[in-house]
Backbone as CSV, one residue per row, in Angstrom:
resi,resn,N_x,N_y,N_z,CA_x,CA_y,CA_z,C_x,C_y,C_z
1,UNK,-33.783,-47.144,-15.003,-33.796,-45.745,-15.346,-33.928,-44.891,-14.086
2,UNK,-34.320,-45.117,-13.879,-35.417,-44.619,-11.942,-33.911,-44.351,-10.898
3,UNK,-33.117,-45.794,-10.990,-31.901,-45.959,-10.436,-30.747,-45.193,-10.657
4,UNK,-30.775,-44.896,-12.226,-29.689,-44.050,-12.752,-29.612,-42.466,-12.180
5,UNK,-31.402,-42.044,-12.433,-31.579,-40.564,-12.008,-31.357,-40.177,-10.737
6,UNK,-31.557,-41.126,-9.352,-31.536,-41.291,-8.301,-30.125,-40.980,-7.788
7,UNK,-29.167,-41.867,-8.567,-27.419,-41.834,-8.396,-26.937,-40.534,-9.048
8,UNK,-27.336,-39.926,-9.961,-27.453,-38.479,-10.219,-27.346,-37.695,-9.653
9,UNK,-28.906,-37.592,-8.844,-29.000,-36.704,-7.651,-27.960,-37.203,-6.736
10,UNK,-28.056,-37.813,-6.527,-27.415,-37.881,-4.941,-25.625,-37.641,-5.463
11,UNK,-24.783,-38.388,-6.447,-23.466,-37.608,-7.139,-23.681,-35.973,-6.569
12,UNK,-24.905,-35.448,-7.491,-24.719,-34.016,-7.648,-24.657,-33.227,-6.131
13,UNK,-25.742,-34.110,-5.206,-25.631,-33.309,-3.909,-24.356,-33.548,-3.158
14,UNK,-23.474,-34.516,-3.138,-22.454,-34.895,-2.499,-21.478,-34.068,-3.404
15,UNK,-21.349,-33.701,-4.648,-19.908,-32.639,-4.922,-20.927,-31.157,-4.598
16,UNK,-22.052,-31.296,-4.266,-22.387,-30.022,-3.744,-21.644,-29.544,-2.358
17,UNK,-22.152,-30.711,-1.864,-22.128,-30.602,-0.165,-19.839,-29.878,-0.085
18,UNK,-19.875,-30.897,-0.797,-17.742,-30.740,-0.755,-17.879,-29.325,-0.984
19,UNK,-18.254,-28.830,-2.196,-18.051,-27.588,-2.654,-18.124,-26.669,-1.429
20,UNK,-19.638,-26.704,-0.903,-19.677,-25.894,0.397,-18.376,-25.988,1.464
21,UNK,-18.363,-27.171,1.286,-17.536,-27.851,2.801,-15.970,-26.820,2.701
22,UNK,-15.712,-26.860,1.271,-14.145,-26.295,0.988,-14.372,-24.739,1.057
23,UNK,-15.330,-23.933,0.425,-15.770,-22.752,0.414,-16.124,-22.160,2.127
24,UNK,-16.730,-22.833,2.865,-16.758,-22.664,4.140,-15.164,-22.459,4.929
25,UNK,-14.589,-24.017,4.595,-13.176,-23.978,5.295,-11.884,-23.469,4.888
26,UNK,-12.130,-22.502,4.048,-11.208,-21.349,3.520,-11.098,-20.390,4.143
27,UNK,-9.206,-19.809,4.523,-9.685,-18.937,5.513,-9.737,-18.053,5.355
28,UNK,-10.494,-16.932,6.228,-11.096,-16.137,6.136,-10.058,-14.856,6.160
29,UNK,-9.986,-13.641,5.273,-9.207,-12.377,5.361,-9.809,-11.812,7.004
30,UNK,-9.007,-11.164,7.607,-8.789,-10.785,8.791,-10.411,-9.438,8.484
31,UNK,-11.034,-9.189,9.664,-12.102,-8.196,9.248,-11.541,-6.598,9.075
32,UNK,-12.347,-6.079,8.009,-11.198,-5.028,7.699,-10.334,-4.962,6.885
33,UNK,-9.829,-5.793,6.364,-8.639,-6.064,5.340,-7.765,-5.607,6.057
34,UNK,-5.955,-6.052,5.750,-4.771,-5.638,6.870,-4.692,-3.764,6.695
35,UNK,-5.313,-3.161,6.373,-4.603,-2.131,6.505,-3.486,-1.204,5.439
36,UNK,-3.449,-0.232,5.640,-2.565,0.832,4.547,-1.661,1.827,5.510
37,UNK,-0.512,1.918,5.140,0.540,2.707,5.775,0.427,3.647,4.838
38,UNK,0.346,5.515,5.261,0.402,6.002,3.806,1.619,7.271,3.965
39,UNK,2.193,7.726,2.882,3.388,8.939,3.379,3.176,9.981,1.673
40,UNK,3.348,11.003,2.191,3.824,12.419,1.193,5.394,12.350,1.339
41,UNK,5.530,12.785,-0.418,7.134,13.757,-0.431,6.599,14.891,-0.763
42,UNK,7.587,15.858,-0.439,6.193,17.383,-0.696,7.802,17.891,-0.963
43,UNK,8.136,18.951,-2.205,9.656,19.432,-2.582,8.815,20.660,-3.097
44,UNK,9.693,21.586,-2.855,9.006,23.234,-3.584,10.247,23.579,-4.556
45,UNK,9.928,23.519,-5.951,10.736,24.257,-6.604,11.559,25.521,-6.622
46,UNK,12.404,25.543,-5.917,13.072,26.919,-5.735,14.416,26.868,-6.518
47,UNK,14.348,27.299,-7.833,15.644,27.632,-8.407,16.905,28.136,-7.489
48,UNK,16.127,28.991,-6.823,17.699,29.600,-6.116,18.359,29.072,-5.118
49,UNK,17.565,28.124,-4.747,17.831,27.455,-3.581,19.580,27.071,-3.543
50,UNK,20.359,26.649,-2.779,21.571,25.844,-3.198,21.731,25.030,-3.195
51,UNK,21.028,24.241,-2.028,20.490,23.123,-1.895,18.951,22.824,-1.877
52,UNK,18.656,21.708,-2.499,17.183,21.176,-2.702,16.696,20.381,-1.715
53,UNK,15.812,20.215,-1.291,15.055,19.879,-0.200,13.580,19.168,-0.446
54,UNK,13.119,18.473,0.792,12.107,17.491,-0.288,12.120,16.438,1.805
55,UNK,10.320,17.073,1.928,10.361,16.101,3.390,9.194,15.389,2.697
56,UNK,9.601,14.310,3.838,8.689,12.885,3.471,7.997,12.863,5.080
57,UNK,6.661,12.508,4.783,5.629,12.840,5.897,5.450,11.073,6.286
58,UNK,5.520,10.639,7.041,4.977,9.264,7.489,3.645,9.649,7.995
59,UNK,2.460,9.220,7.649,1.052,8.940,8.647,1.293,8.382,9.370
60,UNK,0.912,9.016,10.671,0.634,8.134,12.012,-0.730,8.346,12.647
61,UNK,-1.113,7.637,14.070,-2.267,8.227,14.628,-2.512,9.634,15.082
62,UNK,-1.513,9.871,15.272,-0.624,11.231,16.100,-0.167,12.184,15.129
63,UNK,-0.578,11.798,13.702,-0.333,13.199,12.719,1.017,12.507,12.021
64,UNK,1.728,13.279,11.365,3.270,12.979,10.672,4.428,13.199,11.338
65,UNK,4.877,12.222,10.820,6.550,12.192,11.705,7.347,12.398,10.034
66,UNK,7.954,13.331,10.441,8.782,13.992,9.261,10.073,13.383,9.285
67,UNK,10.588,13.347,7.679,12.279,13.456,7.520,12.463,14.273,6.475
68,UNK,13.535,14.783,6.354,13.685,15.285,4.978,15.249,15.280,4.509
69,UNK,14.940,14.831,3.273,15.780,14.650,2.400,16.782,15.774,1.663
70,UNK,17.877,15.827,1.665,18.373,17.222,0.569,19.661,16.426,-0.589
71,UNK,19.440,17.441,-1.091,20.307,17.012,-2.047,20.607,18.470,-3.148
72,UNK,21.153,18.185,-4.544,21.769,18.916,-5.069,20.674,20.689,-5.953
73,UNK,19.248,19.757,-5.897,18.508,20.472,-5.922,17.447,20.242,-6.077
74,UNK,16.110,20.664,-5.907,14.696,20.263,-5.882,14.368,18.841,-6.132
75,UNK,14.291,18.468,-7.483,14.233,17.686,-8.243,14.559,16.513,-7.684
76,UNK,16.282,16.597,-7.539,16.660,15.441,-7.369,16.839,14.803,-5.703
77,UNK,16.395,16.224,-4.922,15.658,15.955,-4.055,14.609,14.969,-4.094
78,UNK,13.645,15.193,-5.009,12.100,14.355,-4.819,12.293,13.255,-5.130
79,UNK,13.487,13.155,-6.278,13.810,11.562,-6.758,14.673,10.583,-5.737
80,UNK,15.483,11.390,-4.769,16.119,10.473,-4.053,14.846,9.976,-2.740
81,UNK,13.570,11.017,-2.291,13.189,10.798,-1.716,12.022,9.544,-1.625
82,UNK,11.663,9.724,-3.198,10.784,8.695,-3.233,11.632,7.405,-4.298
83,UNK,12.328,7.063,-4.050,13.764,6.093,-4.471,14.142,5.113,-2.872
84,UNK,13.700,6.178,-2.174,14.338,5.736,-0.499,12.355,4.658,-0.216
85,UNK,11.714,5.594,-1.057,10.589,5.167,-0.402,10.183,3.530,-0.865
86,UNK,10.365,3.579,-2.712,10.114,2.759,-3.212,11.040,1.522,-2.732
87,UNK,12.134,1.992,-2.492,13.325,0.602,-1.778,12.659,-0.346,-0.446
88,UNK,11.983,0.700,-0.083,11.233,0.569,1.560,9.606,-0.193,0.919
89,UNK,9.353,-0.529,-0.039,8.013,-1.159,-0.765,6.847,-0.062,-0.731
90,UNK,7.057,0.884,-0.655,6.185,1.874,-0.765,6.120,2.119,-2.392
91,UNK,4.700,2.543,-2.591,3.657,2.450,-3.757,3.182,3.869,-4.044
92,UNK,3.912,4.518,-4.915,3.116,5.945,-5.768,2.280,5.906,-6.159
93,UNK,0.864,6.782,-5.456,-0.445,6.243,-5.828,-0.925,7.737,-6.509
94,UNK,0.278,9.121,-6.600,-0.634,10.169,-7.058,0.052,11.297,-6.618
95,UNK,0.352,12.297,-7.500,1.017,13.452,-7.061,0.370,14.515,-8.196
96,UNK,0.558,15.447,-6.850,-0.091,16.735,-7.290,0.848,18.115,-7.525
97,UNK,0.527,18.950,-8.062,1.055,20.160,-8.132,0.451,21.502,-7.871
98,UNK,0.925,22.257,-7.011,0.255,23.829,-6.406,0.746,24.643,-6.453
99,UNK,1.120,25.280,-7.794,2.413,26.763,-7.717,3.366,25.702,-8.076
100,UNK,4.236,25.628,-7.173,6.032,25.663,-7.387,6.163,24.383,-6.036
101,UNK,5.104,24.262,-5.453,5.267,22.704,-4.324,4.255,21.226,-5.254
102,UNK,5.219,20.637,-5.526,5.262,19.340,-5.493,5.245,18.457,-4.418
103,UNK,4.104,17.487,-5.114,3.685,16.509,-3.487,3.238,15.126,-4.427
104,UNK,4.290,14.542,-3.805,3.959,12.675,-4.422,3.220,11.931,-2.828
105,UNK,2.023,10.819,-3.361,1.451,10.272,-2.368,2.013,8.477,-2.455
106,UNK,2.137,8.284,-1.262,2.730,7.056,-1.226,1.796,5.868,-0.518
107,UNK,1.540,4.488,-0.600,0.947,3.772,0.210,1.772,2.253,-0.068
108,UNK,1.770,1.854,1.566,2.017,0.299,0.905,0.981,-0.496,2.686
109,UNK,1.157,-1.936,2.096,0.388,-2.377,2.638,0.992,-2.497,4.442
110,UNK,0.083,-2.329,5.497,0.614,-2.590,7.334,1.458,-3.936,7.251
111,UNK,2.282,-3.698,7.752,2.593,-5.437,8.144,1.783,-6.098,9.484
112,UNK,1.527,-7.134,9.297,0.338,-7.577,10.280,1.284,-8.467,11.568
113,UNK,2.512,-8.392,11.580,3.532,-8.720,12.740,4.470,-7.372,13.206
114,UNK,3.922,-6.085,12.496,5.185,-4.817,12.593,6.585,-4.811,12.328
115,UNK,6.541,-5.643,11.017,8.441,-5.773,10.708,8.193,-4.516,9.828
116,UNK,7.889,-3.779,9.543,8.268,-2.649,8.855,7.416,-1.507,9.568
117,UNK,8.123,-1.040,10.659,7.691,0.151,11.247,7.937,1.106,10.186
118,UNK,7.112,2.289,10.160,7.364,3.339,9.364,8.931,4.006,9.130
119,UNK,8.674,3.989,7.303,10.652,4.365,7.374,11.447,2.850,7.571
120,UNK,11.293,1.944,7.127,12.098,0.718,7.103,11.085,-0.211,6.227
């Protein structure tokens, strides 16, 4: 009996010890987590406009590096802009409205080798 409980313990501490051993040698996420690339489309409703318009802000360290998009009018301004974005793996996390300017927020994850510089 004595023998049985003995081989017990010692079973239980040896798939202990593994458990640790694998939980230890798992690797570890980089400190920080990789990072967030983030961008605005910002389009102002202007009926009269003739053409629609609609810039997309890249975050950088250095503030935004702009492009902007046009097209047939507002609207389909904002849709081609964040269409270009979503193609590019960018993630709509939230858009707001102020008056007559529309602003969609975008994020996707850094690449941790820089194959997707901002805008690609």
């Amino acid at each position: 009996m004595e023998t049985n409980r003995r081989t017990m313990q010692l079973a239980a501490i040896v798939v202990g010890g593994i458990l640790l051993t694998a939980t230890a040698l798992r690797p570890q996420p980089r400190a920080g987590g990789p990072g967030w690339q983030y961008c605005s489309v910002t389009a102002v409703n202007d009926n009269n406009a003739r053409a629609g318009r609609a810039a997309i802000c890249y975050s950088t360290e250095k503030g935004c590096r702009d492009e902007e998009i046009t097209s047939r009018g507002w609207a389909d301004a904002e849709m081609a802009a964040a269409a270009t974005l979503g193609n590019q793996g960018w993630e709509l996390i939230s858009a707001t409205q102020s008056g007559q300017e529309h602003t969609l927020y975008f994020k996707r994850l850094k690449a941790l080798d820089n194959q997707h510089p901002l805008g690609n």
